[in-house]
TORPA-4810 file (N, C-alpha, C, O; in nm, 3 decimals):
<nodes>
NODE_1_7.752_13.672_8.298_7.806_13.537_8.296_7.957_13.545_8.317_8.027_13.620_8.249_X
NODE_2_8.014_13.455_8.426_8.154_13.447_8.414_8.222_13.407_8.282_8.177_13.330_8.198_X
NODE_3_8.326_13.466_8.280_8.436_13.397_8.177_8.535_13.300_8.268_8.534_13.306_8.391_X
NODE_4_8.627_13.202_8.187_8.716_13.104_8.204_8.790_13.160_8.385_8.792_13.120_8.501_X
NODE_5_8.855_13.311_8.271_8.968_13.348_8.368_8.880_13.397_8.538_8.947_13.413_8.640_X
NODE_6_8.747_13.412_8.538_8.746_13.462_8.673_8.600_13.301_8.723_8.484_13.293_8.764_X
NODE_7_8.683_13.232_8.693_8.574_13.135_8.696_8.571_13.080_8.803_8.480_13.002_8.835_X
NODE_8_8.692_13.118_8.896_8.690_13.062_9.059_8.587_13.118_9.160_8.562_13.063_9.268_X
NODE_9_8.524_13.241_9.112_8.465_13.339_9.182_8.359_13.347_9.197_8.330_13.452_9.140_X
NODE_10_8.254_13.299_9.246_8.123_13.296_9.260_8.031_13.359_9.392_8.064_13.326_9.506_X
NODE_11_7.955_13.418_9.378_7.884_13.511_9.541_7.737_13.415_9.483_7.681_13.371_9.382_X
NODE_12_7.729_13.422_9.633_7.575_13.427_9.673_7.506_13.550_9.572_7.428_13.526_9.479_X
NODE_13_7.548_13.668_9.608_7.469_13.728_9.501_7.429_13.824_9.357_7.354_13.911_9.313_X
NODE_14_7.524_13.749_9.330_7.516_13.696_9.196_7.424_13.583_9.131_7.373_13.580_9.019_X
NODE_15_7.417_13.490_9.235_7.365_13.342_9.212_7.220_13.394_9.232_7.133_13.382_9.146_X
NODE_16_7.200_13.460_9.372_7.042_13.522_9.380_6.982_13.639_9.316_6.864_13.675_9.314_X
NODE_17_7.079_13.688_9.269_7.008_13.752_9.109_6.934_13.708_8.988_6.841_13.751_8.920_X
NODE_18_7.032_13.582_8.987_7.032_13.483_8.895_6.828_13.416_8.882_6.744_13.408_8.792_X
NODE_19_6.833_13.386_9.023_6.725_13.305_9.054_6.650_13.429_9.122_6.533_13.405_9.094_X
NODE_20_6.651_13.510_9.171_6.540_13.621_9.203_6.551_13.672_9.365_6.554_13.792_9.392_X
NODE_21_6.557_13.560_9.478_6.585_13.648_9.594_6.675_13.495_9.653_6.711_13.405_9.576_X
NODE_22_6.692_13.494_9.767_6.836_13.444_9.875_6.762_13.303_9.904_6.818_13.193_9.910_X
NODE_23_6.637_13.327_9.920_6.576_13.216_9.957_6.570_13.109_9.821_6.611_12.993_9.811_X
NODE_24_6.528_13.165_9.759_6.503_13.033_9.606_6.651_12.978_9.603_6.679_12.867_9.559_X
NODE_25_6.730_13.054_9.647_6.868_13.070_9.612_6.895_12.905_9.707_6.876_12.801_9.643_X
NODE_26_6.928_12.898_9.820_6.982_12.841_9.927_6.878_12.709_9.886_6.911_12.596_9.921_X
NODE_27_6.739_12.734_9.805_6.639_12.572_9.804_6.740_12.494_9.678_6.759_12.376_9.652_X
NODE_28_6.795_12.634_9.608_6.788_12.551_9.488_6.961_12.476_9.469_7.012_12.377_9.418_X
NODE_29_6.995_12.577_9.533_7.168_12.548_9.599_7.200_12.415_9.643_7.269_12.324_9.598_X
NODE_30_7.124_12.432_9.750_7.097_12.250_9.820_7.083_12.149_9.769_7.136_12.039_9.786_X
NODE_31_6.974_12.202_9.671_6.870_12.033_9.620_7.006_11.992_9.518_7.036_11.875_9.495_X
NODE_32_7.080_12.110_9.464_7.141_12.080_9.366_7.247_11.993_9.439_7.272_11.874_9.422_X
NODE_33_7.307_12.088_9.529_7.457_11.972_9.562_7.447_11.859_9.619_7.533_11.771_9.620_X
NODE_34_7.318_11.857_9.678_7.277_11.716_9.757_7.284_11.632_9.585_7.401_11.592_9.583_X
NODE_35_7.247_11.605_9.503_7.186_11.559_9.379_7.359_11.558_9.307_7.378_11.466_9.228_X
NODE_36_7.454_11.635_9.327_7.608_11.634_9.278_7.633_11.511_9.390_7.641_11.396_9.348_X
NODE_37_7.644_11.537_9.520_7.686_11.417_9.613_7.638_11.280_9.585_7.699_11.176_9.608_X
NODE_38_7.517_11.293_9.532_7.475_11.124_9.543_7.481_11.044_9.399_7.445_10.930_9.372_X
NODE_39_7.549_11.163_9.303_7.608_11.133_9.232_7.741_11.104_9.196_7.784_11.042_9.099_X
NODE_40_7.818_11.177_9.323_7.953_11.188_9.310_8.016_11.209_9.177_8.091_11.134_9.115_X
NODE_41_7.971_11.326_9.145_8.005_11.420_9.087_8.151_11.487_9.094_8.247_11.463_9.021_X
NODE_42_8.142_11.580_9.203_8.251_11.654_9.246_8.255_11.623_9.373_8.160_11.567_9.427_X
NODE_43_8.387_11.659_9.448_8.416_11.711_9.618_8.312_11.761_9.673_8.219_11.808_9.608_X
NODE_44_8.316_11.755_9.822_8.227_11.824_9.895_8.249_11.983_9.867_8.146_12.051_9.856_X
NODE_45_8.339_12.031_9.857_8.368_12.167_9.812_8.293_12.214_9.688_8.225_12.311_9.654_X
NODE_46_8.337_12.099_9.637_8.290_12.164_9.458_8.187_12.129_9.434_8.139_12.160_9.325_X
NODE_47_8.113_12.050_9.526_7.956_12.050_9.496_7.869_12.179_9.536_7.759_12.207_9.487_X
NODE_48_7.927_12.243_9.621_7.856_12.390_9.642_7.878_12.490_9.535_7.793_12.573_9.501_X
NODE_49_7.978_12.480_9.491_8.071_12.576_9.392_7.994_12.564_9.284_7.944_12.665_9.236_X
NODE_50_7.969_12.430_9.225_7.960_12.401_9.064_7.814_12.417_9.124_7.753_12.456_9.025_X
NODE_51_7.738_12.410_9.211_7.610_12.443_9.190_7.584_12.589_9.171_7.508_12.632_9.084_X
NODE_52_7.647_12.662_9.250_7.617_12.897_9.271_7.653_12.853_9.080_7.583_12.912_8.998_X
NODE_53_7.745_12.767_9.033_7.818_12.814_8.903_7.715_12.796_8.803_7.706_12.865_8.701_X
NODE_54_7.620_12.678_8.841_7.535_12.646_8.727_7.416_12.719_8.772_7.323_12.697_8.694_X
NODE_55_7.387_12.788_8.855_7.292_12.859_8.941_7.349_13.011_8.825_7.299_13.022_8.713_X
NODE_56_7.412_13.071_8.856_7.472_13.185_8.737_7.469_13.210_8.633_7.442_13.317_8.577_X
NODE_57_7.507_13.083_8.581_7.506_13.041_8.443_7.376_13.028_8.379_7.346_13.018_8.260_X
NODE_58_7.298_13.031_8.498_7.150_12.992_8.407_7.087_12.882_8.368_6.975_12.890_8.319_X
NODE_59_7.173_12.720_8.392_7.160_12.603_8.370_7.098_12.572_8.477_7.095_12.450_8.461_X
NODE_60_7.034_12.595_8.598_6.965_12.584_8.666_6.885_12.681_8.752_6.942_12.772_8.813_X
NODE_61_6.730_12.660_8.759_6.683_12.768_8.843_6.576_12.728_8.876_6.556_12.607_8.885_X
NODE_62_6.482_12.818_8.903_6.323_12.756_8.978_6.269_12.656_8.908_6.233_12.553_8.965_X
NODE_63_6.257_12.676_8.755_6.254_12.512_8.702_6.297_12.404_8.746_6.240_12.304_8.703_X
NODE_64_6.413_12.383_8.845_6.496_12.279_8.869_6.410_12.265_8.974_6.326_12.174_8.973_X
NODE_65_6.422_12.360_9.086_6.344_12.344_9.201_6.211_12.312_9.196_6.200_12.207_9.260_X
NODE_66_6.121_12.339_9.162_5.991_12.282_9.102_5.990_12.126_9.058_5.895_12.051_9.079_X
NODE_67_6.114_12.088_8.992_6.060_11.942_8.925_6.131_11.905_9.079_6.050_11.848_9.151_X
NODE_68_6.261_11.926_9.142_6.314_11.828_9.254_6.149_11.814_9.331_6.086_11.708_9.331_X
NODE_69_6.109_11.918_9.383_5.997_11.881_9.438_5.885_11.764_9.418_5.826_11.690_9.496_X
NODE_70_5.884_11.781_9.294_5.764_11.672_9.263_5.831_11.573_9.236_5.765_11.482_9.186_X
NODE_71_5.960_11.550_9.252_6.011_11.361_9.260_6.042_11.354_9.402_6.047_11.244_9.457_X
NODE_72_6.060_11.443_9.456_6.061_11.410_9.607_5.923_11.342_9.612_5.882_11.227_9.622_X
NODE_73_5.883_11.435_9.604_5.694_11.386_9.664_5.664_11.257_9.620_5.614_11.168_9.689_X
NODE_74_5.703_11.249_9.481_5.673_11.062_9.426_5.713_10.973_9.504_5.641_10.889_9.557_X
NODE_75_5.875_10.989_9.521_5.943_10.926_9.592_5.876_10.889_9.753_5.877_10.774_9.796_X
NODE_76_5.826_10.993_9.822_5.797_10.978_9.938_5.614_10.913_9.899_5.549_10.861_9.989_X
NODE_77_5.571_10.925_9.794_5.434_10.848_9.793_5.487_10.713_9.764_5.458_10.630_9.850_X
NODE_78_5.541_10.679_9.688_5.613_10.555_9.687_5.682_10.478_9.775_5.694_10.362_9.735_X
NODE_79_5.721_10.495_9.858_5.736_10.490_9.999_5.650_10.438_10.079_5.692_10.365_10.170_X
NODE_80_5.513_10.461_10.066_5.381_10.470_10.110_5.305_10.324_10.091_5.187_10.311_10.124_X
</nodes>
């Protein structure tokens, strides 16, 4: 886990350690910053950032990706 002082610093893999390989990595990366943007959350910058960060940290992972999925899907049956 990062500390304060190196908290600018985040890799890809690190983040896909985190979550297991590159691919879960980049689903779960996405769903997340898309979900920071339409919240306006942070910058376009720092929506990639604060996601690898909460991706690291452990506050998000295939759990996350798993539920985005199944509200997508609602969403798009609802739609219907």
């Amino acid at each position: 886990m990062n500390t304060d002082k190196d908290r600018g610093r985040y890799t890809s893999e690190d983040a896909a350690k985190q979550v297991g390989n590159l691919y879960d990595l980049v689903l779960i990366g996405s769903a997340r910053a898309r979900e920071l943007k339409r919240n306006k959350h942070v910058s376009a910058k720092g929506q990639i950032l604060t996601a690898l960060a909460e991706i690291e940290d452990g506050k998000i992972g295939k759990d996350y990706l798993l539920e985005h999925i199944k509200d997508t899907q609602k969403k798009r049956r609802d739609k219907l």
